[in-house]
DRENPA-3360 file (N, C-alpha, C; in nm, 2 decimals, always signed):
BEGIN
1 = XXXXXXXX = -3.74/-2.34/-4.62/-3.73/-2.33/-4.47/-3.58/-2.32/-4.43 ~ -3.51/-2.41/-4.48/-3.32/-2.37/-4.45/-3.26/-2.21/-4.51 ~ -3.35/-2.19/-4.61/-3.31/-2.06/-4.62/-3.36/-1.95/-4.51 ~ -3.47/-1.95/-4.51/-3.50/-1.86/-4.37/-3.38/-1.88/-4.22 ~ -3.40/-2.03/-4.18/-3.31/-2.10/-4.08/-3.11/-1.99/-4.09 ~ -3.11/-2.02/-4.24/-2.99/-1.95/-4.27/-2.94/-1.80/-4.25 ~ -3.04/-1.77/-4.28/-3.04/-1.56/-4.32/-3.05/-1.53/-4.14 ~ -3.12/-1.64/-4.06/-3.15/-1.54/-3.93/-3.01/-1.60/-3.86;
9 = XXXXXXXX = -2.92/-1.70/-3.91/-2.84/-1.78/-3.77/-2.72/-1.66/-3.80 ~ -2.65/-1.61/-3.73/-2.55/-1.52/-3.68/-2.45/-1.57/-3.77 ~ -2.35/-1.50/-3.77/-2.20/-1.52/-3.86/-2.12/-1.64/-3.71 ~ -2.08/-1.69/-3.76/-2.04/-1.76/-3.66/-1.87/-1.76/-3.65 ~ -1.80/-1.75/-3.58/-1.63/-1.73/-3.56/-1.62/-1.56/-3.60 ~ -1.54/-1.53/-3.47/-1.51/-1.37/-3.53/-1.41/-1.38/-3.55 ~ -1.36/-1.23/-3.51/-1.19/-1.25/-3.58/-1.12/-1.24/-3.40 ~ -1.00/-1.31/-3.41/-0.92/-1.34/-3.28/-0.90/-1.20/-3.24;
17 = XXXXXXXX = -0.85/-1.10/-3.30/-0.81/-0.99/-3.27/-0.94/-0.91/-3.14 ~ -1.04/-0.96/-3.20/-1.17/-0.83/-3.11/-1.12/-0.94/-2.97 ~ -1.13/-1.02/-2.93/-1.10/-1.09/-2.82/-0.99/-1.04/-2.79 ~ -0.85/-1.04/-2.85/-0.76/-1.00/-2.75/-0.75/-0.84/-2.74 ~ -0.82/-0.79/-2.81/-0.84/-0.66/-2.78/-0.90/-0.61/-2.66 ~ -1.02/-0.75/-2.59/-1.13/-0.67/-2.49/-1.06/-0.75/-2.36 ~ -0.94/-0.87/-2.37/-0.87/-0.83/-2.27/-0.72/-0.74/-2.25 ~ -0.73/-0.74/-2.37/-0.61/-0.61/-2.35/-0.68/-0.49/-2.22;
25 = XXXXXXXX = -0.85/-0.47/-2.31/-0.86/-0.33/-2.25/-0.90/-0.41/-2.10 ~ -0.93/-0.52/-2.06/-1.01/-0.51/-1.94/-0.84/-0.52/-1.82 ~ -0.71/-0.58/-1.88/-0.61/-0.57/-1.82/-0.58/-0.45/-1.75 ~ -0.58/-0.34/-1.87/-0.55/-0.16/-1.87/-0.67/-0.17/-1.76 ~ -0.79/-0.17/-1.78/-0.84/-0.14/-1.65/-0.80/-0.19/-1.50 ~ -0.79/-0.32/-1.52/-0.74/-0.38/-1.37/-0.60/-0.35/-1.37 ~ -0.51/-0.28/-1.41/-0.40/-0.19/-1.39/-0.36/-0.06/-1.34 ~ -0.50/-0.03/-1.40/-0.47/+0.15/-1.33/-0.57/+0.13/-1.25;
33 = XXXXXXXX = -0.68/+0.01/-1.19/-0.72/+0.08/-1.12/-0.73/+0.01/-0.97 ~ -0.68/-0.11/-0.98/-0.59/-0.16/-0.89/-0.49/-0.21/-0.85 ~ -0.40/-0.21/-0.95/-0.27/-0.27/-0.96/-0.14/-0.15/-0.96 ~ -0.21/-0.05/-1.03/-0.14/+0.08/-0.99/-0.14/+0.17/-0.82 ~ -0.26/+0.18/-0.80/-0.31/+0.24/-0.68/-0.21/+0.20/-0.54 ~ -0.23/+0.06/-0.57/-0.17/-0.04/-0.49/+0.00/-0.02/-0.48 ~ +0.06/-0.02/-0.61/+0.21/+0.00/-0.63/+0.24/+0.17/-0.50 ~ +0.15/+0.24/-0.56/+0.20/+0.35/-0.51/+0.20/+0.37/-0.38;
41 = XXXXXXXX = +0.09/+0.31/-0.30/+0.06/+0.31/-0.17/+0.16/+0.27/-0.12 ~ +0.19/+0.11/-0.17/+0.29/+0.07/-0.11/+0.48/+0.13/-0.13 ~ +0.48/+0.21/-0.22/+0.60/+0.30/-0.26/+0.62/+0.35/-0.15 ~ +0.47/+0.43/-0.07/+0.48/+0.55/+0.00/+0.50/+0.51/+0.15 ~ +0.45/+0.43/+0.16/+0.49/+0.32/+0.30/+0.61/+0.29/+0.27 ~ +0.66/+0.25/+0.23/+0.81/+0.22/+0.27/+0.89/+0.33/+0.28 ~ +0.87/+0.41/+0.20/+0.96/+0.56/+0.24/+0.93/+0.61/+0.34 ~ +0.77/+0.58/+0.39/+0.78/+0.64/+0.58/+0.84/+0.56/+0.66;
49 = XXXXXXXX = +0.83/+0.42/+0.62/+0.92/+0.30/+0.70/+1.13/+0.29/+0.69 ~ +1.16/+0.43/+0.60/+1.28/+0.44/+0.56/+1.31/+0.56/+0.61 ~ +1.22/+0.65/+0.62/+1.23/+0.79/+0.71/+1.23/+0.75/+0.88 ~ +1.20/+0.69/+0.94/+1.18/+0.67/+1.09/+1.29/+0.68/+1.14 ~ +1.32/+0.76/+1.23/+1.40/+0.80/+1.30/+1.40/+0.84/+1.47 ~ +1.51/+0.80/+1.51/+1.50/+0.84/+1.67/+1.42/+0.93/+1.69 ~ +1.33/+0.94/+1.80/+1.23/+1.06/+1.85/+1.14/+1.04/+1.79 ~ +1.13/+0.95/+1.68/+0.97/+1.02/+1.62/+0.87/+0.95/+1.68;
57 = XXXXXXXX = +0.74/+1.04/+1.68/+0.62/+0.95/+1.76/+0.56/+0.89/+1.67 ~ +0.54/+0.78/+1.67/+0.46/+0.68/+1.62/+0.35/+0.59/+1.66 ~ +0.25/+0.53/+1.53/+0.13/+0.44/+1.59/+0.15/+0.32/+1.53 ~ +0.13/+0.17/+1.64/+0.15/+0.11/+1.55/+0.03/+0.05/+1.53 ~ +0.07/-0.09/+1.44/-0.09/-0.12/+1.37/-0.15/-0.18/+1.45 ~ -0.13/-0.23/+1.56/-0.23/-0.26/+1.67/-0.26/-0.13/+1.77 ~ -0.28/-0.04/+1.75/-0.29/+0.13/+1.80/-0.25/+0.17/+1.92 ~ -0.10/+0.12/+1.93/-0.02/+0.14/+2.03/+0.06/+0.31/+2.02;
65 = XXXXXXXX = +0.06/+0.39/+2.11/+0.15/+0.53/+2.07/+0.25/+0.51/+2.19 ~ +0.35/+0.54/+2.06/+0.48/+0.55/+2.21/+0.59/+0.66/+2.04 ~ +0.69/+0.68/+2.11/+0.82/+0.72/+2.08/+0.92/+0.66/+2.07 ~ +1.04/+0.66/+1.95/+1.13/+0.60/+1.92/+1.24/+0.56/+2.00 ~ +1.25/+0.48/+2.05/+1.41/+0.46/+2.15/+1.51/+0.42/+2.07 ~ +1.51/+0.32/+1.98/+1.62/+0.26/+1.89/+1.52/+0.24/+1.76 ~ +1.63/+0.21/+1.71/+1.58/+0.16/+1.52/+1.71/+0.07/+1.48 ~ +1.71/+0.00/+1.42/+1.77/-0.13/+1.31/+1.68/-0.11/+1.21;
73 = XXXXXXXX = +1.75/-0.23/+1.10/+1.72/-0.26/+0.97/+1.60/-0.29/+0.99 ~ +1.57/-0.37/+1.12/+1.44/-0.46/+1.14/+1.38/-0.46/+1.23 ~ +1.44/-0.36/+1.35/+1.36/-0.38/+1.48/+1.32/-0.22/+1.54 ~ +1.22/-0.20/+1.57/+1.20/-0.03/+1.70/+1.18/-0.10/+1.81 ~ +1.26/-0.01/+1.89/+1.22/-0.01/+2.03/+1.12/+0.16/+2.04 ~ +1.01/+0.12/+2.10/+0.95/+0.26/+2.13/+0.95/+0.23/+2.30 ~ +0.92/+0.35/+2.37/+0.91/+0.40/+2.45/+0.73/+0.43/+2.46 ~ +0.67/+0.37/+2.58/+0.52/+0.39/+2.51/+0.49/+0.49/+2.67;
81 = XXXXXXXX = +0.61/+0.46/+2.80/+0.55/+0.57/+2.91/+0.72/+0.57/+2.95 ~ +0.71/+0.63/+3.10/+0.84/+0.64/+3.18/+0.96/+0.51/+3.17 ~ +0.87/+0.41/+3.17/+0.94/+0.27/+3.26/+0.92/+0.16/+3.12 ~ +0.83/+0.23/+3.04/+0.79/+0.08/+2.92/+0.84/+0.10/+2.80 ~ +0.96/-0.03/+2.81/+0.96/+0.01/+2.64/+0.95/-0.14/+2.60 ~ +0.89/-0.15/+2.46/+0.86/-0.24/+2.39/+0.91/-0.27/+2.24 ~ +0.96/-0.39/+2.19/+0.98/-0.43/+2.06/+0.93/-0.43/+1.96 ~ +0.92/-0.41/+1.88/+0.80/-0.43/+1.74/+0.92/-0.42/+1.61;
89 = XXXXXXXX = +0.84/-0.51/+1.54/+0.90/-0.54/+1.37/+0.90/-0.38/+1.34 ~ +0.96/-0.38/+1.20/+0.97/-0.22/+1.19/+0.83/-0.29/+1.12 ~ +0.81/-0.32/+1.00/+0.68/-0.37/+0.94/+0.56/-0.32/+1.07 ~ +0.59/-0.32/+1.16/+0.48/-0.31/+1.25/+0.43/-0.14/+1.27 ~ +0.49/-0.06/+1.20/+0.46/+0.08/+1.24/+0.37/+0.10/+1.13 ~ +0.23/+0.16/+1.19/+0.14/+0.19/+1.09/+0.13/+0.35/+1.03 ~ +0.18/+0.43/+1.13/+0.22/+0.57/+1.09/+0.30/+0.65/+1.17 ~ +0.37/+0.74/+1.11/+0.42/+0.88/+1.23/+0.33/+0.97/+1.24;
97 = XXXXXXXX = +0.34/+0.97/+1.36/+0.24/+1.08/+1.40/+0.33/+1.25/+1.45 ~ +0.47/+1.26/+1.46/+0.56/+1.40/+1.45/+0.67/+1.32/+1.45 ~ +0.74/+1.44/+1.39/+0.92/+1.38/+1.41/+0.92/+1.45/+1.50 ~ +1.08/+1.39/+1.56/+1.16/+1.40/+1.63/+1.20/+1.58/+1.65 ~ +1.23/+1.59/+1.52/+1.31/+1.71/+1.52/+1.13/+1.86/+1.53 ~ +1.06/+1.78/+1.50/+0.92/+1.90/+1.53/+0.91/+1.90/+1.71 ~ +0.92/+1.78/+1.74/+0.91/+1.78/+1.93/+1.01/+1.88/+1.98 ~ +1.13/+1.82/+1.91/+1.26/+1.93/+2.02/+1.25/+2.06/+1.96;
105 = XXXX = +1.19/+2.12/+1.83/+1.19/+2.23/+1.80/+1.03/+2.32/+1.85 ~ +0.95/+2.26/+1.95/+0.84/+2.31/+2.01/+0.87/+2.29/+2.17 ~ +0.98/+2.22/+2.18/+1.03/+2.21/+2.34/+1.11/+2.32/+2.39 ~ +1.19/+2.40/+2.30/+1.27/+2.47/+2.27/+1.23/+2.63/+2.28;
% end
């Protein structure tokens, strides 16, 4: 009876390697396919948040549209009508919607 018990029970301890192998690969996956994605998005955002310039129209993330009056390291002033202008973190601009230099070149 222990022989039968024996021949069916499984090899028991593998080798360390198949384990760090299946989180190696599950790492590579949670790398390319959200740890990468992520890096780049945020690459690309900050180079629109490093491109912003006087004139350009913008939305911010609370879905405000106005136009650029000032810029700093850290602060826009947009212009949202005639008489309103308001403050916002630069962090606070969610996209451009034209530059500056496409408005004066269709005014023109």
């Amino acid at each position: 009876m222990n022989e039968l018990l024996l021949a069916a029970a499984p090899a028991a301890g593998g080798s360390i390697w198949g384990m760090v192998l299946s989180f190696g690969a599950m790492f590579a996956v949670f790398y390319f396919l959200l740890i990468r994605p992520q890096q780049k998005k945020q690459k690309t955002r900050n180079a629109m948040l490093g491109a912003l310039k006087k004139g350009d129209k913008i939305v911010t993330i609370g879905g405000l549209h106005g136009h650029i009056l000032e810029i700093t390291d850290d602060i826009v002033v947009i212009r949202v009508n005639d008489v309103t202008k308001m403050t916002f973190d630069r962090n606070a601009i969610s996209h451009i919607i034209s530059t500056g230099s496409t408005e004066e070149a269709a005014k023109a």
